[in-house]
DSSP file (Angstrom, degrees, kcal/mol; ACC not computed):
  #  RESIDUE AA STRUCTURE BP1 BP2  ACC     N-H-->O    O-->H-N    N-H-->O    O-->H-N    TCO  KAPPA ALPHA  PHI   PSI    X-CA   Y-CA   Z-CA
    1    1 A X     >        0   0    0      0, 0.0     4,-2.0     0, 0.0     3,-0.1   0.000 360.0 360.0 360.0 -33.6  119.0   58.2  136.8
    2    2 A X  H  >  +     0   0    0      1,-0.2     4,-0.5     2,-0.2     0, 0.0   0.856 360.0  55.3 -59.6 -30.7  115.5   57.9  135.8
    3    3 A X  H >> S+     0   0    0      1,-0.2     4,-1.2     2,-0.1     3,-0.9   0.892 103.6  57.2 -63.5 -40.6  114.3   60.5  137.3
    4    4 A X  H 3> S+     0   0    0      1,-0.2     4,-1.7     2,-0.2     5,-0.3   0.801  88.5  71.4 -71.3 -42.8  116.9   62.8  135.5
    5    5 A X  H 3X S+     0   0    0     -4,-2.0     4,-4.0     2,-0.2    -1,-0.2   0.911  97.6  51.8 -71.8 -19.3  116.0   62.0  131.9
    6    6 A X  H <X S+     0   0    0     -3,-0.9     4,-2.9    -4,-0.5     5,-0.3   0.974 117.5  43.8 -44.1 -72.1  112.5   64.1  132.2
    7    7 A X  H  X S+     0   0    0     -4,-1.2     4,-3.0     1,-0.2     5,-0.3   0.927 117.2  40.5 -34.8 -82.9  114.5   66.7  133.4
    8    8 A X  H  < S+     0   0    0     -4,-1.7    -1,-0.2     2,-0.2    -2,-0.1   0.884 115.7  46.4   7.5-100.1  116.8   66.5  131.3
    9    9 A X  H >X S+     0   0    0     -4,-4.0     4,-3.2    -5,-0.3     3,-2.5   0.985 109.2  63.4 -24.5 -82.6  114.8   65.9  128.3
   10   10 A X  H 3X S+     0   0    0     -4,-2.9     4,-1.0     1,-0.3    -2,-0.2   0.807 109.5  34.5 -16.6 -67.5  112.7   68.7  129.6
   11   11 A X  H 3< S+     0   0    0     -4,-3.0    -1,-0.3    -5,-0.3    -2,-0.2   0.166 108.4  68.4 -99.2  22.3  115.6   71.5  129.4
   12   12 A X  H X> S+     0   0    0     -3,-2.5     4,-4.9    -5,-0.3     3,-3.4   0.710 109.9  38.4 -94.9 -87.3  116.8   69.7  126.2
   13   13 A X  H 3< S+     0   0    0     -4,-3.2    -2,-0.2     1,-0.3    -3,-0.1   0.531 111.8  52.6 -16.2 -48.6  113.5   71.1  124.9
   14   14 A X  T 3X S+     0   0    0     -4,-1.0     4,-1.0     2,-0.2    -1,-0.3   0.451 105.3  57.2 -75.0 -32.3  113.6   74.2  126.5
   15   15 A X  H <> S+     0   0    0     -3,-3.4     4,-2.3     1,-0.2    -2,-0.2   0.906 116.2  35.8 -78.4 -56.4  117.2   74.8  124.9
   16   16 A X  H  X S+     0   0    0     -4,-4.9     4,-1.5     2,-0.2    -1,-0.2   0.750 113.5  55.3 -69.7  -3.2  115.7   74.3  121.2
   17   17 A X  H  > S+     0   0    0     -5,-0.4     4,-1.7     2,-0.2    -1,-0.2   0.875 115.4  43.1 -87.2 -75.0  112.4   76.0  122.1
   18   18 A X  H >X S+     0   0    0     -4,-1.0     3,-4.9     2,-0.2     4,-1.5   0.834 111.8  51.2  -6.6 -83.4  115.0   79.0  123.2
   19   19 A X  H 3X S+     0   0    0     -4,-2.3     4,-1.2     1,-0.3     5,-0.3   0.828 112.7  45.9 -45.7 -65.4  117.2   78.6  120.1
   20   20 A X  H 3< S+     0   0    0     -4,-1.5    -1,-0.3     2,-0.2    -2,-0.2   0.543 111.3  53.7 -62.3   7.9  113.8   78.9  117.4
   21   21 A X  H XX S+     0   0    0     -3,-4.9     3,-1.9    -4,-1.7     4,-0.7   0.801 110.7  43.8 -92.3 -67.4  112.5   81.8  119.3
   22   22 A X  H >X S+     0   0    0     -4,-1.5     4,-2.1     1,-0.3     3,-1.8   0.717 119.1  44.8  -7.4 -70.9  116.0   83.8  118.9
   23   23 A X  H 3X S+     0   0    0     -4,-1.2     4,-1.0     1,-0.3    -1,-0.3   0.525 116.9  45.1 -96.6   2.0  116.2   82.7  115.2
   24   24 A X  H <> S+     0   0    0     -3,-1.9     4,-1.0    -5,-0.3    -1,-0.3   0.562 112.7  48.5 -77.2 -31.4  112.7   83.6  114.8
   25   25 A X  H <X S+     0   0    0     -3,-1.8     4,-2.7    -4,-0.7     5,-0.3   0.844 111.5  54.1 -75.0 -79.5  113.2   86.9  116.7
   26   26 A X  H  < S+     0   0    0     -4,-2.1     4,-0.3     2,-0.2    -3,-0.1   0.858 109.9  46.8 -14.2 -71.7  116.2   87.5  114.4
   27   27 A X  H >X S+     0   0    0     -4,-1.0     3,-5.7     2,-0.2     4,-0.8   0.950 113.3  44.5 -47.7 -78.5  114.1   87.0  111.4
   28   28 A X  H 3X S+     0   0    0     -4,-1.0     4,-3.9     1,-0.4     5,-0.3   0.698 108.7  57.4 -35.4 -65.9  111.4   89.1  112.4
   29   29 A X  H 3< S+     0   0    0     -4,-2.7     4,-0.5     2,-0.2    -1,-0.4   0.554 111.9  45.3 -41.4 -27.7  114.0   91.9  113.6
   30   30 A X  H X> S+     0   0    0     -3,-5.7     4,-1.4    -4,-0.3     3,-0.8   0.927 110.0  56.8 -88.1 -60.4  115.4   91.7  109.6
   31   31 A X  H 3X S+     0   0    0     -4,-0.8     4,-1.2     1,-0.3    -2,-0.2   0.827 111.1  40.3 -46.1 -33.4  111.6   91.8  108.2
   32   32 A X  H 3X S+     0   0    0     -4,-3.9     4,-2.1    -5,-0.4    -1,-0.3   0.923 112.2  54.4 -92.9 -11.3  110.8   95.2  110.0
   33   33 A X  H <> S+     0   0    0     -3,-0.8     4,-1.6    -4,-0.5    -1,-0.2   0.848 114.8  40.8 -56.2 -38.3  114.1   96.5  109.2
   34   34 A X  H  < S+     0   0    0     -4,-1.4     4,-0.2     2,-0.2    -3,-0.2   0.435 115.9  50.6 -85.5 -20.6  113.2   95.6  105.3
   35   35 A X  H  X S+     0   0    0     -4,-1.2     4,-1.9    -5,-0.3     3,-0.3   0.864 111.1  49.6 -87.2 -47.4  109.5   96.9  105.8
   36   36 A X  H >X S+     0   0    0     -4,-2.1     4,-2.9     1,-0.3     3,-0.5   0.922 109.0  50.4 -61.9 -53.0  111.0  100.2  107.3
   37   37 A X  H 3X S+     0   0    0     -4,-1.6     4,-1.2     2,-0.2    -1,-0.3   0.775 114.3  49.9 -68.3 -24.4  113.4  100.6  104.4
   38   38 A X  H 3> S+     0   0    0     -3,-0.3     4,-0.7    -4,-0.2    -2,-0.2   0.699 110.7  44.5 -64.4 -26.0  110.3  100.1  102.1
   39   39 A X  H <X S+     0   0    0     -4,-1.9     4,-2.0    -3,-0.5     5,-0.5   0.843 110.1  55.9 -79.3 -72.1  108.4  102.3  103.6
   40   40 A X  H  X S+     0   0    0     -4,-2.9     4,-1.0    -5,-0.3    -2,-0.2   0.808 113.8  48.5 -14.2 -60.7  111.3  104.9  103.7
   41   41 A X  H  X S+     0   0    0     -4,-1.2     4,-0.8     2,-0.2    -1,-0.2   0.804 106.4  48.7 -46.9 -69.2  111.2  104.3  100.4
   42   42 A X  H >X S+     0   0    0     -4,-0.7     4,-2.2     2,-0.2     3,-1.4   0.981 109.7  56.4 -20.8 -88.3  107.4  104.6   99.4
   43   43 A X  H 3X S+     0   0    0     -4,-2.0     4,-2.1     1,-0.3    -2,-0.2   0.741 105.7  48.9 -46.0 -47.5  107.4  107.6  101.2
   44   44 A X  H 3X S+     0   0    0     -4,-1.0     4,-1.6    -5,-0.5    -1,-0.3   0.824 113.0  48.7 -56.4 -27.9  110.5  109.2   98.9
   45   45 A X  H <X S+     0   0    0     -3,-1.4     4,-1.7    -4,-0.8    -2,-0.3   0.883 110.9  51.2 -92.6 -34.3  108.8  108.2   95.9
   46   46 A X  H  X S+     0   0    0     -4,-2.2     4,-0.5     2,-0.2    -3,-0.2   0.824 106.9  51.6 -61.7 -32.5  105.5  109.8   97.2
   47   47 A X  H  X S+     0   0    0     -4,-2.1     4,-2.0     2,-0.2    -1,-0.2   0.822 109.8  53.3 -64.1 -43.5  107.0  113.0   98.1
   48   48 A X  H  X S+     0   0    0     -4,-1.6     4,-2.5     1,-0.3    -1,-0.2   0.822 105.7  50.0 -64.6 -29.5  108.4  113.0   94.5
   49   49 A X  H  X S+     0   0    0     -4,-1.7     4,-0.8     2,-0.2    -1,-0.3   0.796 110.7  50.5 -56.3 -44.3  105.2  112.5   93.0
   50   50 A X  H  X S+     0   0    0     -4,-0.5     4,-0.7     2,-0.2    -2,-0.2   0.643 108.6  56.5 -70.0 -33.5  103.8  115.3   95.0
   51   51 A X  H  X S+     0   0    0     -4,-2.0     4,-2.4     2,-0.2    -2,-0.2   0.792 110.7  42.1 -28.4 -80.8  106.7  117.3   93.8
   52   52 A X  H  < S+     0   0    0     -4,-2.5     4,-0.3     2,-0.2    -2,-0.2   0.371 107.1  53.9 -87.3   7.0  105.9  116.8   90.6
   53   53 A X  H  X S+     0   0    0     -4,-0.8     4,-2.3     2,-0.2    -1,-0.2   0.833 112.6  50.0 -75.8 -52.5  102.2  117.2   90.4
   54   54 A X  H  X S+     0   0    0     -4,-0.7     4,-1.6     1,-0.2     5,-0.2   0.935 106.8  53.0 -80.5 -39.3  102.6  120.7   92.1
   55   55 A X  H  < S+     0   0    0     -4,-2.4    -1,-0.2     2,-0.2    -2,-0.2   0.908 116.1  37.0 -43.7 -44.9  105.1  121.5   89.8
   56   56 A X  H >4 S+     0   0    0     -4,-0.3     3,-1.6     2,-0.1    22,-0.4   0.989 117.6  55.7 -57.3 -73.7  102.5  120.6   86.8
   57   57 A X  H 3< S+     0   0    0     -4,-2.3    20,-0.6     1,-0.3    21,-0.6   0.925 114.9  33.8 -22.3 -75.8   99.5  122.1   88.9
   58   58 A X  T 3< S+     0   0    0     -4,-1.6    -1,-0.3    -5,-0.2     2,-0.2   0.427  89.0 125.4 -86.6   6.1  101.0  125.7   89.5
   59   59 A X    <   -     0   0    0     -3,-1.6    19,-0.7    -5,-0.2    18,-0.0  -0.556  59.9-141.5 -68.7 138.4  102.9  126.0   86.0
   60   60 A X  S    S+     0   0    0     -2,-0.2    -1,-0.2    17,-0.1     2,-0.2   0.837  83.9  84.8 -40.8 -43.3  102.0  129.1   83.9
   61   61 A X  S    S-     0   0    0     -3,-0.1    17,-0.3    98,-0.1    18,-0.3  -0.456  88.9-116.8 -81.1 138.9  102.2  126.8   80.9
   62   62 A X        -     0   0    0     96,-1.0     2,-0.3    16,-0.4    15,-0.1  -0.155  32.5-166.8 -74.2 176.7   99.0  124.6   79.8
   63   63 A X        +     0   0    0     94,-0.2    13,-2.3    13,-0.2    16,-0.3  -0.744  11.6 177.8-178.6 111.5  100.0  121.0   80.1
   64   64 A X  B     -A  156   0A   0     92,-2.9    92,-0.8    -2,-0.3    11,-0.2  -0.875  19.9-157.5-133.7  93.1   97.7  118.7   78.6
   65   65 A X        -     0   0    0     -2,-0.2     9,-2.2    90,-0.2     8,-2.0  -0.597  10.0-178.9 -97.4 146.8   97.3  114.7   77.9
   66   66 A X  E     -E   72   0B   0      6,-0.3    88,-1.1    -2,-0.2     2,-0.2  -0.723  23.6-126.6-109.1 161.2   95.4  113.1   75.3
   67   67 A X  E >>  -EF  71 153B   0      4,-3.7     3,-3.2    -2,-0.3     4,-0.6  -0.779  42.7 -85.6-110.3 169.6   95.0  109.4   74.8
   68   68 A X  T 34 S+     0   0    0     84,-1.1    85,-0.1     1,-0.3    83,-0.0   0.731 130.8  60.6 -49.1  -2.3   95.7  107.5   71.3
   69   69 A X  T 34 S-     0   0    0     83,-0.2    -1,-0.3     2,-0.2     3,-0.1   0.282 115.2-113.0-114.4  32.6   92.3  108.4   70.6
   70   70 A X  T <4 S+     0   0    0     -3,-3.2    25,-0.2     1,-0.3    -2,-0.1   0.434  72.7 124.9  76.7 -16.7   92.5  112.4   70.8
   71   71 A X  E  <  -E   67   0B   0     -4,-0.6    -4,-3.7    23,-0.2    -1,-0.3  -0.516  64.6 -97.7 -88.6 165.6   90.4  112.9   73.9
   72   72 A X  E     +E   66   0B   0     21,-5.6    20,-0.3    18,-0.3    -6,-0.3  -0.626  40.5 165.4 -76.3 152.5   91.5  114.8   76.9
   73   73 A X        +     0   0    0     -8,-2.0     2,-0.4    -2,-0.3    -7,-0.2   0.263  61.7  11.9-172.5 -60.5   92.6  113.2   79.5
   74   74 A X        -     0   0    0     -9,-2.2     2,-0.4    16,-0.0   -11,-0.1  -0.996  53.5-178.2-148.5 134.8   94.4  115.6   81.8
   75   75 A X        -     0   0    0     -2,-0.4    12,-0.2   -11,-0.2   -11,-0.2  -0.703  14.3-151.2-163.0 107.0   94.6  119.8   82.1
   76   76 A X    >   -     0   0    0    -13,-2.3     3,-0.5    -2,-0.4   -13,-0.2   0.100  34.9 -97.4 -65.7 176.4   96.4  121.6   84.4
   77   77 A X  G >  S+     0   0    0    -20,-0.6     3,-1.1     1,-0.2     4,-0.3   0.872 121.2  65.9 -65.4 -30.0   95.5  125.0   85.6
   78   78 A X  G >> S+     0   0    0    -19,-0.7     4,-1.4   -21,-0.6     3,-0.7   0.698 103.1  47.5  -7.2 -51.5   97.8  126.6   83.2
   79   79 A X  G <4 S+     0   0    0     -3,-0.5     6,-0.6     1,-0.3     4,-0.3   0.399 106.3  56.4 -99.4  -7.6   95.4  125.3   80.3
   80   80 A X  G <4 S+     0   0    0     -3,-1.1    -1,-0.3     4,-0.1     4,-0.2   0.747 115.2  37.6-101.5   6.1   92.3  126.6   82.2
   81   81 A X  T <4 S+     0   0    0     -3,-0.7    -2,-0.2    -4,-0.3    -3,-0.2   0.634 122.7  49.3 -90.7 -26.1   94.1  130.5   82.3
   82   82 A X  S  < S+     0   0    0     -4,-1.4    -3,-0.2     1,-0.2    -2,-0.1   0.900 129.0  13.0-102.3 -34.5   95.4  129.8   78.7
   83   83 A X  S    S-     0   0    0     -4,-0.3    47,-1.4    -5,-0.2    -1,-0.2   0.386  92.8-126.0-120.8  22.4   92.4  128.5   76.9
   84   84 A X  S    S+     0   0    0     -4,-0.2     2,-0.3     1,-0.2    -4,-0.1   0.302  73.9 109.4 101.1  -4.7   89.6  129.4   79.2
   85   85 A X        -     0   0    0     -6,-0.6     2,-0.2     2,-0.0    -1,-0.2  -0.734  63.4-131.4 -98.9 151.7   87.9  125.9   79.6
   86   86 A X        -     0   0    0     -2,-0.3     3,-0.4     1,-0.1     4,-0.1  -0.788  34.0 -97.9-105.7-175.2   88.4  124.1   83.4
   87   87 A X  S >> S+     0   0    0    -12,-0.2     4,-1.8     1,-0.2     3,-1.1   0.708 116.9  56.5 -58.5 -21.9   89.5  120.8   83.8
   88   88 A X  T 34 S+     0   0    0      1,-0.3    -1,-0.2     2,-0.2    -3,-0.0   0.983 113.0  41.5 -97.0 -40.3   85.5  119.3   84.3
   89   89 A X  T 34 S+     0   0    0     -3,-0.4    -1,-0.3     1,-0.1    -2,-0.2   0.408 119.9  39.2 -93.9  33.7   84.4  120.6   81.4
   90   90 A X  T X4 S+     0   0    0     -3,-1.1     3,-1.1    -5,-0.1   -18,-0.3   0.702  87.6 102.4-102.4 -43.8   87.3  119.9   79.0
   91   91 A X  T 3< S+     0   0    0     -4,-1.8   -18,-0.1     1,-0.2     3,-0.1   0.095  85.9  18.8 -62.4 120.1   88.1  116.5   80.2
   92   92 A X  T 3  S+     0   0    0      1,-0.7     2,-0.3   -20,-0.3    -1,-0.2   0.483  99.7 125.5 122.4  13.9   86.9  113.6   77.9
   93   93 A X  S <  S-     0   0    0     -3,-1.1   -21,-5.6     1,-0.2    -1,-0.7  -0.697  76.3 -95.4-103.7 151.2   86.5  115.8   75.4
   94   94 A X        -     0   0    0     -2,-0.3     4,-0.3   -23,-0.2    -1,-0.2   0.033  25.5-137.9 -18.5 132.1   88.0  115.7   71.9
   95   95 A X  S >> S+     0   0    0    -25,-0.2     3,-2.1     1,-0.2     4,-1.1   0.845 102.1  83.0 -84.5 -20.9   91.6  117.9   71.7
   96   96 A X  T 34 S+     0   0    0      1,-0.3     3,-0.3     2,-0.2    -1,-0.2   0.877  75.1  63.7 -19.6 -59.7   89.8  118.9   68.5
   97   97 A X  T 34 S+     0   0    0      1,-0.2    -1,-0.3    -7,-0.1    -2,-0.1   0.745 107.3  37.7 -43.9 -33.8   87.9  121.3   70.5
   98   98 A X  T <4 S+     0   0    0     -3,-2.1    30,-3.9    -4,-0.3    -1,-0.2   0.866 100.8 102.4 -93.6 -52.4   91.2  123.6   71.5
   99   99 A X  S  < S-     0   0    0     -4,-1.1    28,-0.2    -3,-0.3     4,-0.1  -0.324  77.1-126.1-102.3  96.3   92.4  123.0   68.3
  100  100 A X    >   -     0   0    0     26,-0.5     3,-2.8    -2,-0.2    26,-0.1  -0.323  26.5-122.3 -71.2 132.0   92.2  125.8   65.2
  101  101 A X  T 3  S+     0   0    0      1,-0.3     3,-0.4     2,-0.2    -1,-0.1   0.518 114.0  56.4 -35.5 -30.1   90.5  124.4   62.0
  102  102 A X  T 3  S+     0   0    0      1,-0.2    -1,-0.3     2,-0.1     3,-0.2   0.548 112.6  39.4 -65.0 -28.9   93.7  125.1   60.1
  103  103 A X  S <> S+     0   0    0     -3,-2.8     4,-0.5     1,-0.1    -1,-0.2  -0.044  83.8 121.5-122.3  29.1   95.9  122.9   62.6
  104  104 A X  T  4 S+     0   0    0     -3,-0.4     4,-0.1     1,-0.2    -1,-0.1   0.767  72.5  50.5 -74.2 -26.5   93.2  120.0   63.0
  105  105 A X  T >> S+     0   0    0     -3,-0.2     3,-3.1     2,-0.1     4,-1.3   0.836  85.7  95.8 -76.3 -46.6   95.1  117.4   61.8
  106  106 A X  H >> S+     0   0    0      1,-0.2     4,-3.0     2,-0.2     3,-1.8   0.655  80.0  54.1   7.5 -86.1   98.2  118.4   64.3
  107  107 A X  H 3X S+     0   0    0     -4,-0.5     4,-1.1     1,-0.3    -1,-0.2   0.679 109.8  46.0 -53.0 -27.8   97.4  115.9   67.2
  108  108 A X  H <> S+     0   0    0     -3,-3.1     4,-1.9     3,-0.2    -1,-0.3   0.742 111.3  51.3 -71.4 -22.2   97.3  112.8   65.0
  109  109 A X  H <X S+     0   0    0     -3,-1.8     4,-0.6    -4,-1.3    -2,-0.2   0.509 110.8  48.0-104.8 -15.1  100.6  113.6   63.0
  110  110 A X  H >X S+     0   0    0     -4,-3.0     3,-1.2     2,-0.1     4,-1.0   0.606 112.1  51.1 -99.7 -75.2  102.6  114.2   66.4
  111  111 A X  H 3X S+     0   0    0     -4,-1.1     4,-1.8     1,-0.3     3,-0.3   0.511 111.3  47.3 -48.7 -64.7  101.2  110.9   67.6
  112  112 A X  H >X S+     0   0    0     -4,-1.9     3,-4.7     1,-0.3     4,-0.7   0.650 119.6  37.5 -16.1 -90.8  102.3  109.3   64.4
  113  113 A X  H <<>S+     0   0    0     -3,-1.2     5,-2.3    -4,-0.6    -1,-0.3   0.697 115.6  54.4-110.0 -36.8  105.9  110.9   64.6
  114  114 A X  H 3<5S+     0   0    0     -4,-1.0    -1,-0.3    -3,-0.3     3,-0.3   0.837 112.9  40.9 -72.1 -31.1  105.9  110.3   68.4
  115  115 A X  H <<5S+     0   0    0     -3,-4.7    -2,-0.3    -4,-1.8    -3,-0.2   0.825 104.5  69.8 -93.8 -16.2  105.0  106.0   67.9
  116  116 A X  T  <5S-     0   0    0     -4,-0.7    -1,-0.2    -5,-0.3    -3,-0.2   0.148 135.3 -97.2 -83.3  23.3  107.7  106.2   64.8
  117  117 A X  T   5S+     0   0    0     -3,-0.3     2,-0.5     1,-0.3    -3,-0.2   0.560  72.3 159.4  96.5  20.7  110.0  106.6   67.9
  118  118 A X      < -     0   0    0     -5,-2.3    -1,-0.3     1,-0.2     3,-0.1  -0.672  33.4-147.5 -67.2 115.3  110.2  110.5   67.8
  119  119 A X  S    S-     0   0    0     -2,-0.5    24,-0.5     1,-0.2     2,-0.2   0.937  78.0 -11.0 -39.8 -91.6  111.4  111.7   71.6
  120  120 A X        -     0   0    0     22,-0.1     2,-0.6    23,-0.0    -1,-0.2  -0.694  67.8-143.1-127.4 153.6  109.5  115.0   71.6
  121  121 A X  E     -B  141   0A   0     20,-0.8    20,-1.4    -2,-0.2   -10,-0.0  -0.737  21.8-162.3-124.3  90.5  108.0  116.4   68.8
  122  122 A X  E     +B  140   0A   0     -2,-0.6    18,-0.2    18,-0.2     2,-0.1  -0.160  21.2 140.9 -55.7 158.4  108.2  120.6   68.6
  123  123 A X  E     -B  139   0A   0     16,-1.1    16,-2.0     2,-0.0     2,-0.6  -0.476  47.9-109.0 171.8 143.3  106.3  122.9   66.6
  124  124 A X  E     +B  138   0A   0     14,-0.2     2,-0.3    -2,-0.1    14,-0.2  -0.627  47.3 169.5 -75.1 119.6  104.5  126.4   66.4
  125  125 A X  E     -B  137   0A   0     12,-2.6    12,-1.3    -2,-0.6     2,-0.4  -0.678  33.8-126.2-124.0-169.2  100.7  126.1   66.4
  126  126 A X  E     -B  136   0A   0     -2,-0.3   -26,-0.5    10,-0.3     2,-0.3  -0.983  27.9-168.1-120.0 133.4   97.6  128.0   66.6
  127  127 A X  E     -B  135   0A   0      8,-1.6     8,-4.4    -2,-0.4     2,-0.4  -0.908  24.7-118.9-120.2 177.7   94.5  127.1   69.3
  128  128 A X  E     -B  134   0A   0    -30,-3.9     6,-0.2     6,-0.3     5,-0.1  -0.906  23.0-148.8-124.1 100.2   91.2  128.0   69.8
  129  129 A X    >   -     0   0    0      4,-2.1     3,-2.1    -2,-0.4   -45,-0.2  -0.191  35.1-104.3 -65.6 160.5   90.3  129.8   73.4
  130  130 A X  T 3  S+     0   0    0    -47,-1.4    -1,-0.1     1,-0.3   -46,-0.1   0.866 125.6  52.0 -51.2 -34.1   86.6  129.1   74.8
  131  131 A X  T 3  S-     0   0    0      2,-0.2    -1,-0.3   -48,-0.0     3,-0.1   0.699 123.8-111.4 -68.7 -13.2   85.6  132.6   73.8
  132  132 A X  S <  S+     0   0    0     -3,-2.1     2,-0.4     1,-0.3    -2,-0.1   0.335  72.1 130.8 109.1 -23.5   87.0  131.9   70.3
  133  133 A X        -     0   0    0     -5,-0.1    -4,-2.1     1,-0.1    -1,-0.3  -0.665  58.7-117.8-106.4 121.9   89.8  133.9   69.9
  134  134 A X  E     -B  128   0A   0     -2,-0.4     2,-0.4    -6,-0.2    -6,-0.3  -0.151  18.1-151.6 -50.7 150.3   92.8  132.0   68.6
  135  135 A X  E     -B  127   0A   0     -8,-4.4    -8,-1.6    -3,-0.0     2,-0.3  -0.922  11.0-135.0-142.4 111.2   95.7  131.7   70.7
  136  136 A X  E     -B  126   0A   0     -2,-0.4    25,-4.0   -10,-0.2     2,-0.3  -0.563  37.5-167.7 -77.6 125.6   99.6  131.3   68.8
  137  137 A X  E     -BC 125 160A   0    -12,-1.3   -12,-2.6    -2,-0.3     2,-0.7  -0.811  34.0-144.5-101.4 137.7  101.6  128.5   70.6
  138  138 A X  E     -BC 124 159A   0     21,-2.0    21,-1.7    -2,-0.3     2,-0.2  -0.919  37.9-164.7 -81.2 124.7  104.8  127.0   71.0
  139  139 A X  E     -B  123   0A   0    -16,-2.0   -16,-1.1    -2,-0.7     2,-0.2  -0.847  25.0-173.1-112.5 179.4  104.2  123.7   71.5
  140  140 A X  E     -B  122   0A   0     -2,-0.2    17,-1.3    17,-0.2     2,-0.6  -0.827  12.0-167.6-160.6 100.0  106.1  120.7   72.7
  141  141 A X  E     +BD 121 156A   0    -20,-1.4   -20,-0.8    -2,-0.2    15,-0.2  -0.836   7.1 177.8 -92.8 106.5  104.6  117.1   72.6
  142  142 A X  E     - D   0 155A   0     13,-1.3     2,-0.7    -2,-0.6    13,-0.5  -0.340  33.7 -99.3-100.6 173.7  105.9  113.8   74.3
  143  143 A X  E     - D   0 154A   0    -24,-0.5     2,-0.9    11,-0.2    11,-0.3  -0.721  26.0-161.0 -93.7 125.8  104.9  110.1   74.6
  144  144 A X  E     +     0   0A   0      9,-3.8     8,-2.1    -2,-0.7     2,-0.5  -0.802  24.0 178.8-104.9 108.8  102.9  109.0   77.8
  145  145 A X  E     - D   0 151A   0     -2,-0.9     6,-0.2     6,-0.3     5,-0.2  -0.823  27.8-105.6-127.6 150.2  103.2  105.4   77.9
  146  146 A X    >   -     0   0    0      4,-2.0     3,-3.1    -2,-0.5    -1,-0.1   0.184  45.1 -95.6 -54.9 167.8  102.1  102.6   80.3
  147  147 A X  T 3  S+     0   0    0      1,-0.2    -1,-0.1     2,-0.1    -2,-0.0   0.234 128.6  57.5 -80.4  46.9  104.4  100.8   82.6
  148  148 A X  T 3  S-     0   0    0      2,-0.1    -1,-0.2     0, 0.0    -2,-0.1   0.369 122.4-110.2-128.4  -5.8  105.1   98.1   80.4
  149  149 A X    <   +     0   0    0     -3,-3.1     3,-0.1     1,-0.2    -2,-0.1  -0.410  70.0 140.8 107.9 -64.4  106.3  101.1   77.7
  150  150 A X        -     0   0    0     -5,-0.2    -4,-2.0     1,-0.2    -1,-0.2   0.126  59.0-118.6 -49.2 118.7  103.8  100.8   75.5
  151  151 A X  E     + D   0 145A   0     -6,-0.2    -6,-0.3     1,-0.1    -1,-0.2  -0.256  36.8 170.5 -73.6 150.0  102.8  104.4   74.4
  152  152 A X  E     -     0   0A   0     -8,-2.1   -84,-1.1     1,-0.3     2,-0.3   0.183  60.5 -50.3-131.9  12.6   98.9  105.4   75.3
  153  153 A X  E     -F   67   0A   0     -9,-0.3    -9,-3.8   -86,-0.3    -1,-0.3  -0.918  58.4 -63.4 115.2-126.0   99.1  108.5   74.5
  154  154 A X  E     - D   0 143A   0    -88,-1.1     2,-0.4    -2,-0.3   -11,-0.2  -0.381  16.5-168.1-119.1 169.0  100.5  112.2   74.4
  155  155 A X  E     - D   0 142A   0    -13,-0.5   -13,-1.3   -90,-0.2     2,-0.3  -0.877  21.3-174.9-153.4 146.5  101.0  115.3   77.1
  156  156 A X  E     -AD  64 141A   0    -92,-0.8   -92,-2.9    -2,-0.4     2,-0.4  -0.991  13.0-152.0-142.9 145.8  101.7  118.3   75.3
  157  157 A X        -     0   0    0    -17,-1.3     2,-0.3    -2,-0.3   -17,-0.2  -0.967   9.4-160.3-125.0 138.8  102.7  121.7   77.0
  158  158 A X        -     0   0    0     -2,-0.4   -96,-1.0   -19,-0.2     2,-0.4  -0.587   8.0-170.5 -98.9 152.4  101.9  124.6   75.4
  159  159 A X  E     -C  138   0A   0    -21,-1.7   -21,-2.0    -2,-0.3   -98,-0.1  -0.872  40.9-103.4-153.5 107.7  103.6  128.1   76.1
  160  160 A X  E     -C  137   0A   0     -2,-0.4   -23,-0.3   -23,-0.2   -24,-0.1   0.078  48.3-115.9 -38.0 129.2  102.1  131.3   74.5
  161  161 A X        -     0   0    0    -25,-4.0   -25,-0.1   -36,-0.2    -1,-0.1  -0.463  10.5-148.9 -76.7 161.0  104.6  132.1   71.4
  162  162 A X  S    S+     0   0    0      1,-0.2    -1,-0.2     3,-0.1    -2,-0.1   0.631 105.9  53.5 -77.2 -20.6  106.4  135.1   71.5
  163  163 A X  S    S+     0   0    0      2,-0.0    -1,-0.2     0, 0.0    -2,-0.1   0.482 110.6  74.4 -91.1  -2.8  106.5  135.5   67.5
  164  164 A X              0   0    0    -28,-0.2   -27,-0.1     1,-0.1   -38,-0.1  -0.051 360.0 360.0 -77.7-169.4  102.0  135.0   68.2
  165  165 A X              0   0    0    -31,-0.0    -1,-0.1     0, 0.0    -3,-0.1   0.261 360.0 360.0 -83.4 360.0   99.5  137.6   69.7
């Protein structure tokens, strides 16, 4: 009988060794199922981002962010056919620059009306191409804000008016 309780023992051991590899196995088998659907996931969200860049990228219409402090930010190719500058030498620049002396104020007074909880803020303006020559816009401003909400500044797309030159 003595001999038998190693044994015993032994495949006692072997039975729970067993059982935690299974439920270990199990587990493991849920985690890459739950990494795969994360991934899956990722990968949807990336496409959509990609989506919507090339949609921005290839638009006819300038498409521009500023931050709360007036500089550029961001400029699509739209905004280098419509006002002449490309994106490396506008960005970090003042929107001032684009911007006809007449209408100078503009970009602070949609921010304003855009943190006093204004959606989108419309309006007909005037800018100022890199050669000089004004160019009449519809424009159409929104709030770009962090993920936390908190607005950080503007994207505005501009679309040559039809009542302009």
């Amino acid at each position: 009988m003595r001999r038998n309780r190693p044994k015993i023992a032994i495949r006692e051991l072997n039975e729970e060794l067993e059982r935690k590899v299974a439920e270990r196995t199990e587990e493991l088998a849920r985690t890459v199922e739950a990494l795969k659907g994360e991934e899956n996931e990722r990968r949807a969200r990336e496409e959509d981002i990609r989506r919507l860049a090339a949609i921005v990228e290839y638009s006819d219409d300038a498409i521009i962010a500023i931050g709360l402090d007036g500089i550029i930010t961001d400029w699509n190719a739209g905004a280098e056919r419509m006002l002449g500058y490309s994106r490396s030498e506008i960005i970090g620049r003042s929107i001032a620059t684009v911007t006809h002396p007449d209408h100078r104020d503009e970009a602070l007074e949609n921010q304003a009306r855009l943190k006093r909880g204004d959606s989108v803020v419309r309006r007909e303006s005037v800018r100022v191409r890199k050669d000089g020559n004004p160019i009449h816009i519809a424009l159409t401003v929104s709030p770009l804000k962090d993920k936390d909400g908190r607005m950080v500044g503007s994207s505005g797309i501009l679309r040559i008016s039809p009542s302009g030159n």
